[in-house]
C-alpha positions in Angstrom: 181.8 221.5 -90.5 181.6 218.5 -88.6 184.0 215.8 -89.5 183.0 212.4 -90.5 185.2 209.6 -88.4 184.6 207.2 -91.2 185.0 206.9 -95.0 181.7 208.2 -96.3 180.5 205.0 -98.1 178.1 206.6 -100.5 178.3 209.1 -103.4 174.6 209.9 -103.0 174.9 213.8 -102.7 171.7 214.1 -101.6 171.8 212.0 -98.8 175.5 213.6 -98.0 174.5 217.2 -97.7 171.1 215.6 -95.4 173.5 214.2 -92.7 176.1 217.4 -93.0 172.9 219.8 -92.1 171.4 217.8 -89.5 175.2 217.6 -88.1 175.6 221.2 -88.2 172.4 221.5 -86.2 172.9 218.7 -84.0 176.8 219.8 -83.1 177.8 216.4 -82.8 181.6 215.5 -81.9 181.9 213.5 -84.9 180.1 211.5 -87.7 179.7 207.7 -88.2 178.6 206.0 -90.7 177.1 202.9 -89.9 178.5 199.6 -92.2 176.0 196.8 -90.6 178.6 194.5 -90.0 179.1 191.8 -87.0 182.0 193.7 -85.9 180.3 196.8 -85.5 177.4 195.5 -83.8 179.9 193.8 -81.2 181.8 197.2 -80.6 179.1 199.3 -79.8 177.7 196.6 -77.6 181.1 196.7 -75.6 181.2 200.4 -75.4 178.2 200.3 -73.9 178.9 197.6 -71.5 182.0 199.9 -70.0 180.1 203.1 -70.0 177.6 201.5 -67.5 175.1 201.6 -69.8 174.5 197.8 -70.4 174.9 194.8 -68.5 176.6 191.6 -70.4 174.4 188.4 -69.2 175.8 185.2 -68.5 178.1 184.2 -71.5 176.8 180.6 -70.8 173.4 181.0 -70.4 172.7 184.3 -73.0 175.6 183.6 -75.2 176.3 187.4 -76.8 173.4 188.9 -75.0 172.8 192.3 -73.0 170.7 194.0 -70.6 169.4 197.9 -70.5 167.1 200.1 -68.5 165.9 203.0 -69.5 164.4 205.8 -67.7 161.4 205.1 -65.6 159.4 208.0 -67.9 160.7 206.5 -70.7 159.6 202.6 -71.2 156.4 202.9 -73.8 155.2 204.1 -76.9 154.1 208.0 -75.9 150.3 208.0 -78.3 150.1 211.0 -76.9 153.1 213.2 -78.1 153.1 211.0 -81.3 151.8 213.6 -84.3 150.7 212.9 -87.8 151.8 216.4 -89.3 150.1 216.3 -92.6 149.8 219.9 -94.3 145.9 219.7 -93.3 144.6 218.7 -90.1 141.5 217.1 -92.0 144.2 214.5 -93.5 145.3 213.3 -90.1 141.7 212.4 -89.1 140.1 212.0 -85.7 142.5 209.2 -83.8 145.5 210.9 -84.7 147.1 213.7 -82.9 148.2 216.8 -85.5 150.0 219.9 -85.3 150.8 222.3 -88.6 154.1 220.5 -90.5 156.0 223.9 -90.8 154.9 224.8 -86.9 156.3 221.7 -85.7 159.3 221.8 -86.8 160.1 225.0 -85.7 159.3 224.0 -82.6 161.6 220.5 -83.3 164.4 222.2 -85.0 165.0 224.3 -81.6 165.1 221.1 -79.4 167.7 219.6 -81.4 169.9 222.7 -81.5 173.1 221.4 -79.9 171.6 218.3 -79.0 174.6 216.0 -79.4 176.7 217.9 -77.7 179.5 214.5 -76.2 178.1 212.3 -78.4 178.7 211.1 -81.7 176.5 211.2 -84.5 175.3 207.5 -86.8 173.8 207.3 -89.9 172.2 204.1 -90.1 171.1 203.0 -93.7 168.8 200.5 -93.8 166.2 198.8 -95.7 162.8 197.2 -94.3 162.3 194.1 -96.5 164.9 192.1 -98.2 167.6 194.3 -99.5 166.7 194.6 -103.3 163.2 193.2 -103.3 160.7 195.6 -105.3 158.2 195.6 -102.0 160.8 196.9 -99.7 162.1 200.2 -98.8 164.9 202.0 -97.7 165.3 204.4 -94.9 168.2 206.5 -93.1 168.1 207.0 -89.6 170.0 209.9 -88.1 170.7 209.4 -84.1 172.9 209.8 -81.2 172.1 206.9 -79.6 174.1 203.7 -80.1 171.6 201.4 -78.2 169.4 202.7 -81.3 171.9 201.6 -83.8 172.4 197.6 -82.2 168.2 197.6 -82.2 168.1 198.7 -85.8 170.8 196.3 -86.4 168.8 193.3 -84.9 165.0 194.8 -86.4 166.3 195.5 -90.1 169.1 195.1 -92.5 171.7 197.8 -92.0 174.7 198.7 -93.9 176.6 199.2 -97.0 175.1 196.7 -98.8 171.6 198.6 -98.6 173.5 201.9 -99.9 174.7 199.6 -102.8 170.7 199.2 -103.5 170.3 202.9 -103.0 172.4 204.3 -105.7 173.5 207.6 -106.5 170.1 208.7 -106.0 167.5 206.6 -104.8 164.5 207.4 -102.8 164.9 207.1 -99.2 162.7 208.2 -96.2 165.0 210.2 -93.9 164.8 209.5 -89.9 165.9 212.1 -87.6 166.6 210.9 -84.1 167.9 212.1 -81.0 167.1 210.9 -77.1 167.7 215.2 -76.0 169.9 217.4 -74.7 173.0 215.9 -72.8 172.6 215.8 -68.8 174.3 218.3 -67.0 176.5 215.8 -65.3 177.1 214.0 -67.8 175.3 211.1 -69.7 174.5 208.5 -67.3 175.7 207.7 -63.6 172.8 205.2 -62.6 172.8 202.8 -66.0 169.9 204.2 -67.6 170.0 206.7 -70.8 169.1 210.2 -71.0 166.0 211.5 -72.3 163.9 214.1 -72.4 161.1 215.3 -69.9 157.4 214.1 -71.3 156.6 217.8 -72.8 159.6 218.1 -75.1 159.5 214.3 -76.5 157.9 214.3 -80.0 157.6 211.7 -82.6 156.7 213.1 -85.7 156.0 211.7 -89.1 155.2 214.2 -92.3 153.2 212.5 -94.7 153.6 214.3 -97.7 157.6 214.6 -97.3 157.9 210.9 -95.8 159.7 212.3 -93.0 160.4 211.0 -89.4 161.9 213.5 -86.7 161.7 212.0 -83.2 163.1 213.7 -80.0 163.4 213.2 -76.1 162.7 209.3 -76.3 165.4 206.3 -76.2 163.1 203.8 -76.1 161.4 201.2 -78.7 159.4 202.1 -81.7 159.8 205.9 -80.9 163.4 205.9 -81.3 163.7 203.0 -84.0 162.5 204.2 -86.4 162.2 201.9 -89.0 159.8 199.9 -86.7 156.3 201.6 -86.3 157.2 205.0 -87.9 158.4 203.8 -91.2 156.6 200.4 -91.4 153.6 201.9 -90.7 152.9 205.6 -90.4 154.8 206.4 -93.0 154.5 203.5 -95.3 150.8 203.0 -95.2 150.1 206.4 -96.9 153.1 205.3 -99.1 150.7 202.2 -99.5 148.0 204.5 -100.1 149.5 206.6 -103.0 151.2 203.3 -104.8 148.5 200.6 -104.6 149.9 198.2 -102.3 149.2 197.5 -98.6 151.5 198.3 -94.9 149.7 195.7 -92.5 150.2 195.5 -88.6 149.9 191.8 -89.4 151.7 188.5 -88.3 152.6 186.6 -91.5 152.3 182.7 -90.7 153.1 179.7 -93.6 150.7 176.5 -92.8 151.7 173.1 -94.4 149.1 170.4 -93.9 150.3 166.5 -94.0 150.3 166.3 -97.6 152.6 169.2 -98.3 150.4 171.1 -99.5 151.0 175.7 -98.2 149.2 178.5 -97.1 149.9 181.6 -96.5 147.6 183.5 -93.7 148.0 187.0 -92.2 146.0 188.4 -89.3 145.7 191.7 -87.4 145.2 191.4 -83.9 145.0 194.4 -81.1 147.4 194.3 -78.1 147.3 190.8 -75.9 145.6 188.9 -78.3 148.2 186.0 -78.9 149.5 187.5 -82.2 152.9 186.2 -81.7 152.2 183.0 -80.4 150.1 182.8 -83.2 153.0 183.6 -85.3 155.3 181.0 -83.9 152.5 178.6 -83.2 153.3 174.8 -82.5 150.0 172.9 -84.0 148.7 170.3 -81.6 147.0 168.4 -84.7 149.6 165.6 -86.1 150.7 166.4 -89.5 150.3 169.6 -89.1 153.3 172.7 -89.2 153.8 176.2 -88.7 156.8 178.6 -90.0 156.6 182.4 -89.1 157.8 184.5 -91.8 157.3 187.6 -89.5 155.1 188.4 -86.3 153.8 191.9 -86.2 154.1 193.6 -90.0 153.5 192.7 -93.4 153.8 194.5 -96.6 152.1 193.5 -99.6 151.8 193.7 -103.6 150.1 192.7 -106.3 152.0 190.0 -107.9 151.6 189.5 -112.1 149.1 186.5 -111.0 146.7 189.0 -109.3 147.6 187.7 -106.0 148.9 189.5 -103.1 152.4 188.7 -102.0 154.0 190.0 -98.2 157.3 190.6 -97.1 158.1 191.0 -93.6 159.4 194.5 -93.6 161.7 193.6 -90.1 164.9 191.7 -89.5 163.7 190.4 -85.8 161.6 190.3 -83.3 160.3 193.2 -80.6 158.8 191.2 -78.7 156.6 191.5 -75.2 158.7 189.4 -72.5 156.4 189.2 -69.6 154.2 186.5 -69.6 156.4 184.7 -72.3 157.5 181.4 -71.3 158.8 178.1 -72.7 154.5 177.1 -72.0 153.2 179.7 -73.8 155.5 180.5 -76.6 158.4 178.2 -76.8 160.2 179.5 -80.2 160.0 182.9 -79.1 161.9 182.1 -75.9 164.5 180.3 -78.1 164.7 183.1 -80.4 165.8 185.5 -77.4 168.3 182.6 -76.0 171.5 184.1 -77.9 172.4 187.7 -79.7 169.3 189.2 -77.8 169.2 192.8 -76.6 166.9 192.8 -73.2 165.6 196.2 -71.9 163.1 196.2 -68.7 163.8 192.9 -67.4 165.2 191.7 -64.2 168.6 190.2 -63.5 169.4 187.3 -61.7 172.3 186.7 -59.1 173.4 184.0 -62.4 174.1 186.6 -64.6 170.3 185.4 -66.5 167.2 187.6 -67.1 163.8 187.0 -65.3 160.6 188.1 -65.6 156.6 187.8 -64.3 155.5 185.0 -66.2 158.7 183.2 -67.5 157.9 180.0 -66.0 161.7 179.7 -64.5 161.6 179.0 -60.6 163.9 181.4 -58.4 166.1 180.0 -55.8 164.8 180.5 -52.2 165.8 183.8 -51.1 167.4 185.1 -54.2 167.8 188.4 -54.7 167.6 190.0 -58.0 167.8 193.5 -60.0 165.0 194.5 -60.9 163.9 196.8 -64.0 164.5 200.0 -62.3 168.3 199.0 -60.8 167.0 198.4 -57.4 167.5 194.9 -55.5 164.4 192.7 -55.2 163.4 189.3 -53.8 159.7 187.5 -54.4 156.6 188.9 -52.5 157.8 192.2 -52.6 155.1 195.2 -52.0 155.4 198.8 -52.1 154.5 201.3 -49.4 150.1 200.8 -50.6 150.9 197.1 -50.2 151.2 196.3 -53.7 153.1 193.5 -55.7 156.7 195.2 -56.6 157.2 194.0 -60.6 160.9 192.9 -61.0 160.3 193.3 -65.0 158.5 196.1 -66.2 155.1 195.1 -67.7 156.6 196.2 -71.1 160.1 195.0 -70.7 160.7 193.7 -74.2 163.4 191.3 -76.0 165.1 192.0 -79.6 165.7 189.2 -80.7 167.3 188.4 -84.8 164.5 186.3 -86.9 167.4 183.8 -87.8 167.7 182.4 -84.6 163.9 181.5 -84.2 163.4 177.7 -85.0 160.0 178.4 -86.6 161.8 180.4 -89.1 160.5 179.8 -92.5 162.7 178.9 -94.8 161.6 181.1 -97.6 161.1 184.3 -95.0 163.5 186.3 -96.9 162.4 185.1 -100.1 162.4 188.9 -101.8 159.6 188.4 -103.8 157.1 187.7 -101.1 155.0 184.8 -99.8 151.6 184.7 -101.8 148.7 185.2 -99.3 145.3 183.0 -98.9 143.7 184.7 -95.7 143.5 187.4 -93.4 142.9 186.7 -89.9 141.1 189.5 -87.6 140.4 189.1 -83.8 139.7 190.8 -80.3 139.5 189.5 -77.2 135.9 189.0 -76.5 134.1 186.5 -73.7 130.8 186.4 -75.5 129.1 187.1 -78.8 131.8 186.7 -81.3 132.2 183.0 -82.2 135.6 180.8 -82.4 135.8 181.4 -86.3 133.8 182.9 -89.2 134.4 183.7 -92.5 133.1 186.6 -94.6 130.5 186.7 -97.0 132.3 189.1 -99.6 135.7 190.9 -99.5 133.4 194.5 -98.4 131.7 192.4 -95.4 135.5 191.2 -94.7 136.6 194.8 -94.4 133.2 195.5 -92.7 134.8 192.7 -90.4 138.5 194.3 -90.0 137.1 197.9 -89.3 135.3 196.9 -86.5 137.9 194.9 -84.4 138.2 195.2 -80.6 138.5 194.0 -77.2 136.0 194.1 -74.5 137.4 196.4 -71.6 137.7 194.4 -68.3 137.2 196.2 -64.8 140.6 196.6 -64.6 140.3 199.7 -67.3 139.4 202.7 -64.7 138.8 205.2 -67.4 135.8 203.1 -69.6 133.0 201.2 -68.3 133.5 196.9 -67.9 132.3 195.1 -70.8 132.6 198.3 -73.4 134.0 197.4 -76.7 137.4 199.2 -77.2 137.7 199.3 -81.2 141.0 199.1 -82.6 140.2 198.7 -86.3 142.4 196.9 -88.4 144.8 197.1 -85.4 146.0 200.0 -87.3 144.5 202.8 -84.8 147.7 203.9 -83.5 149.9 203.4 -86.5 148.2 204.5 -89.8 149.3 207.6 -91.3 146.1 208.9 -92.8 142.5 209.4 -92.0 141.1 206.0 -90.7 137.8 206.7 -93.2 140.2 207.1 -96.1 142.3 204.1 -94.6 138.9 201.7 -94.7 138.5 203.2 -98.7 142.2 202.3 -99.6 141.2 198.4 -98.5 138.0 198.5 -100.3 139.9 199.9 -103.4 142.1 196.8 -103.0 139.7 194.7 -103.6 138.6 196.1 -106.8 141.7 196.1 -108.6 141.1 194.0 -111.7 141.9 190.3 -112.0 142.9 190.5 -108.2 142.7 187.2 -106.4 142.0 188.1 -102.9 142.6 186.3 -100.1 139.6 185.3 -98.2 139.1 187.7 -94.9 138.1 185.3 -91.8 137.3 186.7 -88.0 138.7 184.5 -84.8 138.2 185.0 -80.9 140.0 182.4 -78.8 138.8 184.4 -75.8 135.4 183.2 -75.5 134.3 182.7 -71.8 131.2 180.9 -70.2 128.6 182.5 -68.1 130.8 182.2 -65.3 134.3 182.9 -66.3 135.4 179.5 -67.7 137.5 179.2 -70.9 135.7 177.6 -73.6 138.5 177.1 -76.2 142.0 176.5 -75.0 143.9 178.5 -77.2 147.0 178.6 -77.9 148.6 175.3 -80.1 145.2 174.1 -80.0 144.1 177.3 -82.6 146.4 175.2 -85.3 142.5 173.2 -85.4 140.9 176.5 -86.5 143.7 177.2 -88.9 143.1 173.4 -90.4 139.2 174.9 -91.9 140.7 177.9 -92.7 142.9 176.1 -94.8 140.0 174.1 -96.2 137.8 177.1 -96.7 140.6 178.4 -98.7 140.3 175.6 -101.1 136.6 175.7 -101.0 136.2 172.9 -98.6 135.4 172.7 -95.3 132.5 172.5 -93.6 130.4 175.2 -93.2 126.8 177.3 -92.7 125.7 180.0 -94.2 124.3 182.4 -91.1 123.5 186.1 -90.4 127.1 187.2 -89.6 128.9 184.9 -92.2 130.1 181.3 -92.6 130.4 179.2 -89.8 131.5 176.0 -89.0 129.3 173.2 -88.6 129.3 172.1 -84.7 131.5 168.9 -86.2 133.6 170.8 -88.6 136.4 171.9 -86.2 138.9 168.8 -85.7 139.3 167.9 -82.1 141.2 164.5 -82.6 142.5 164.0 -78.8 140.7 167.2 -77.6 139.5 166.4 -74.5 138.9 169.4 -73.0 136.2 170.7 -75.4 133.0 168.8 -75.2 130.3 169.0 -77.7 128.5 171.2 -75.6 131.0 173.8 -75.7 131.8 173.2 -79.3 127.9 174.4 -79.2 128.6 177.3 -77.8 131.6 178.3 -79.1 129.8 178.1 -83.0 126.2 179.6 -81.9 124.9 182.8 -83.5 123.9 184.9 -80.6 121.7 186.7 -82.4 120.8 189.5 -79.6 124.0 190.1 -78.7 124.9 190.5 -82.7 122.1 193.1 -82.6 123.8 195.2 -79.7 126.9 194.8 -81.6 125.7 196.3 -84.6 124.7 199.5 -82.3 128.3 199.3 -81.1 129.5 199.5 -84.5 127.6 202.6 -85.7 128.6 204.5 -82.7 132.2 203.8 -83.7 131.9 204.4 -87.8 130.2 207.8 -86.8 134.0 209.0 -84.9 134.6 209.3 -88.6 131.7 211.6 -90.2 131.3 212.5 -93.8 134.5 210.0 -94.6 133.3 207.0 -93.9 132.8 204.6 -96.7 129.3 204.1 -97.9 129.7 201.0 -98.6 131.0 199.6 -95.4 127.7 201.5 -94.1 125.3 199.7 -96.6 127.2 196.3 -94.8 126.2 197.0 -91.4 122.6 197.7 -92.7 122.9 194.4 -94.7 124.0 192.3 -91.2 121.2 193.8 -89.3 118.7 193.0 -91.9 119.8 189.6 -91.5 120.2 189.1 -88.1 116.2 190.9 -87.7 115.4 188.0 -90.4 116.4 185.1 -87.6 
């Protein structure tokens, strides 16, 4: 038997003899039980640092912060060796990739034969949601690697407090993890971690076990697992089964000048501002935004009928290139202290850099890039290319305590009682800057059909296609998508349920010839200002084809120059042919799902075009 190198803290038998088999499987050198504390955290961060594995930045400038790179196959979500394993193939649906449950694992169990061979083994208990709130859940992560362990200390609450909550024998989703068999030299010698080559990585979730086994990857949401795996693919079907709703939604609190809150959600696909939206700083006086999370929410029915969220995560994952003091200033103070940095470039100050952090170089300065190798400004490679000294996906954890948006209540374990969802793509033309539904079915009508146009820049579809990404939930729900759309429309006829109203938003709308008609960012608190009055019934608005618009003198632009009324115009018109090809768009997306799609989200679309033919 492998020995344990800690007290075990738990008398959970169940959970006990879990680890012990995995270890026997694994052949670990020892077992460690992970306690969540500061001192911990610190330790492994250290160990790291003297194995070569991480760089310590500039105590100064990144007060407790460090620097990884992993291994150039190894720096994304892999969609395509990501499985939904559900004991029939017809439960997986169409956008998910399947294999037979008791097939994969045989092939699984024989990759991690041996696997953590040198290394040691942690168990990582952890909870997503406040510890002891009655929306959140608890999960135990199995994995041999410790950069794993500091993430999941930084993106949920780890430690003996949440084994306190867990009992002699609570429910817990278990979370096998391992980045492959050892190298044959040993683990690292160039400062990147291990992993395995692109044909033996799997992350796999088991739906009707609530299992997560994930192999040959180090890196982000497929090794921690409490992140996409658990908060979504697991935990929608979980949603599913239970009544209550896993979200890939921002979670945002709005206080106007009197005092007076609102809670507002909002899905949004990939580059689509979600987290600027989350930590948004309004532009209209009086006005204030608090994140209480910026990429999942988890809701429940409260005794009022209304939906309350949690934020499932701890902290932040957040996208680093491109983020900069200008376009998202409390998410570069979030990541100024206790920040784990992976893909990002080092400066000769001991700092990080990146494409689009707004922080000049020094003439001539040399720096590290992502990949270990030195690099210096107007760099191409051997096609004449521009050399990236941060990968494109170089990310930042940063802890949710440390961002001053921070809501004060973020952590409040009975949730945050919800008013609206937000949906949005990023489309130049058709879609206006704001709408709101007719009816809680046209709203999911609405959040089915989300996407961003493709540019030219996309090889593999044609420029100007509509890339649907419904819900924002395409690569992260557990389930059939059809049977996904039916579980929100169930939601909204649970009795005495006070829904949120369901509102869609494009900031990306373009002119004819490529100029920006809304400027976005701390300028979209305006739009949130009528949402917040539609939510109280006010705000004004029109009745059209598509759903309720604002009236061309609705939106507040007090000291918005840069808007004129003829944009405004623009921005607010029903374009009523384009609306009709969109509807044709739609149809050819809803029929990817066959016999499962929801009738009623059918008899929608035929509504909308009925109206827009009336116009």
């Amino acid at each position: 038997m492998v020995k344990h190198l800690n007290a075990i803290p738990t008398k959970h038998a169940k959970l006990v003899k879990w680890v012990e088999e995995w270890a026997e499987l694994c052949e670990p050198n020892g077992i460690y039980w992970c306690d969540g504390t500061n001192t911990e955290y610190y330790a492994l961060c250290e160990e790291m640092v003297q194995s070569g594995l991480a760089t310590r930045l500039n105590s100064k400038l990144r007060p407790d912060c460090v620097l990884f790179r992993s291994d150039p196959s190894d720096v994304a979500r892999v969609e395509a060796r990501t499985y939904i394993a559900s004991e029939k193939q017809e439960d997986a649906g169409p956008t998910n990739n399947w294999i037979a449950p008791a097939e994969l694992k045989a092939t699984m169990r024989e990759l991690y034969k041996g696997c953590m061979h040198g290394r040691t083994m942690y168990v990582i208990p952890y909870s997503m949601g406040p510890v002891g709130s009655n929306i959140a859940k608890i999960g135990v992560e199995i994995t041999d690697s410790a950069y794993v362990v500091i993430n999941m200390h930084v993106m949920t609450r780890v430690g003996n407090k949440v084994l306190e909550v867990l009992g002699d024998d609570g429910e817990f989703v278990p979370c096998i993890h391992s980045v492959g068999k050892p190298l044959e030299n040993g683990e690292s010698d160039n400062g990147i971690w291990p992993c395995a080559p692109m044909e033996k990585k799997y992350i796999a979730q088991f739906p009707e076990t609530r299992e997560i086994w994930s192999y040959g990857s180090g890196y982000g949401g497929n090794a921690i697992l409490g992140k996409k795996c658990l908060a979504l693919r697991i935990a929608t079907v979980q949603a599913r089964d239970e009544g209550w709703m896993a979200e890939h939604m921002l979670i945002l609190k709005l206080t106007n000048p009197e005092g007076k809150v609102k809670y507002v959600t909002g899905a949004f696909p990939s580059a689509c501002g979600k987290t600027n939206l989350a930590m948004l700083i309004p532009t209209i006086e009086g006005w204030k935004v608090e994140t209480v999370g910026d990429d999942i929410a988890w809701m429940k029915f409260g005794k009022d009928g209304r939906l309350y969220a949690i934020n499932p995560e701890n902290g932040f994952f957040g996208v680093a290139p491109g983020t900069s003091m200008q376009s998202n200033k409390n998410a570069m103070l979030s990541c100024r202290q206790e920040t784990i940095f992976t893909n990002c470039a080092l400066r000769e100050n001991g700092d990080i850099w990146w494409e689009g952090i707004d922080i000049d170089l020094e003439p001539g300065e040399k720096l590290i890039d992502w990949k270990g190798n030195v690099w210096e400004a107007g760099q191409v490679d051997a096609d004449g290319k521009p050399v990236k000294a941060a990968h494109p996906n170089a990310r930042f954890s940063a802890r949710g305590r440390n961002c001053p948006a921070i809501a004060p209540n973020w952590e409040d374990p009975a949730g945050v009682p919800i008013d609206a969802f937000l949906f949005g793509g990023r489309r130049p033309s058709t879609l206006p800057l704001v709408y709101q539904s007719l009816s809680w079915e046209h709203g999911v009508m609405i959040g089915s059909s989300v996407g961003s146009e493709v540019t030219a820049a996309a090889l593999d579809v044609k420029a100007g296609t509509v890339r649907r990404d419904p819900f924002a939930m395409l690569p992260f729900c557990g389930y059939h998508m059809a049977d996904y759309f039916a579980h929100w429309l169930e939601i909204g006829k649970v009795a005495g349920a006070k829904l949120p109203k369901i509102f869609c938003v494009n900031w990306f709308r373009k002119t004819a010839d490529g100029r920006w008609l809304w400027p976005g960012f701390g300028d979209n608190s305006r739009v949130l200002k009528w949402i917040f009055e539609r939510c109280d019934g006010e705000g004004k608005a029109q009745e059209t084809a598509i759903g309720y618009m604002p009236t061309e003198d609705a939106i507040d632009r007090t000291g918005l120059d840069s808007v004129s009324d003829a944009d405004m115009k623009e921005l607010l018109a029903l374009d009523v042919e384009g609306w009709k090809k969109e509807v044709a768009s739609i149809r050819e997306h809803y029929a990817k799902f066959g016999d499962k799609m929801p009738k009623e989200l059918l008899a929608q679309l035929d509504a909308l075009e009925a109206r827009l033919a009336k116009c």
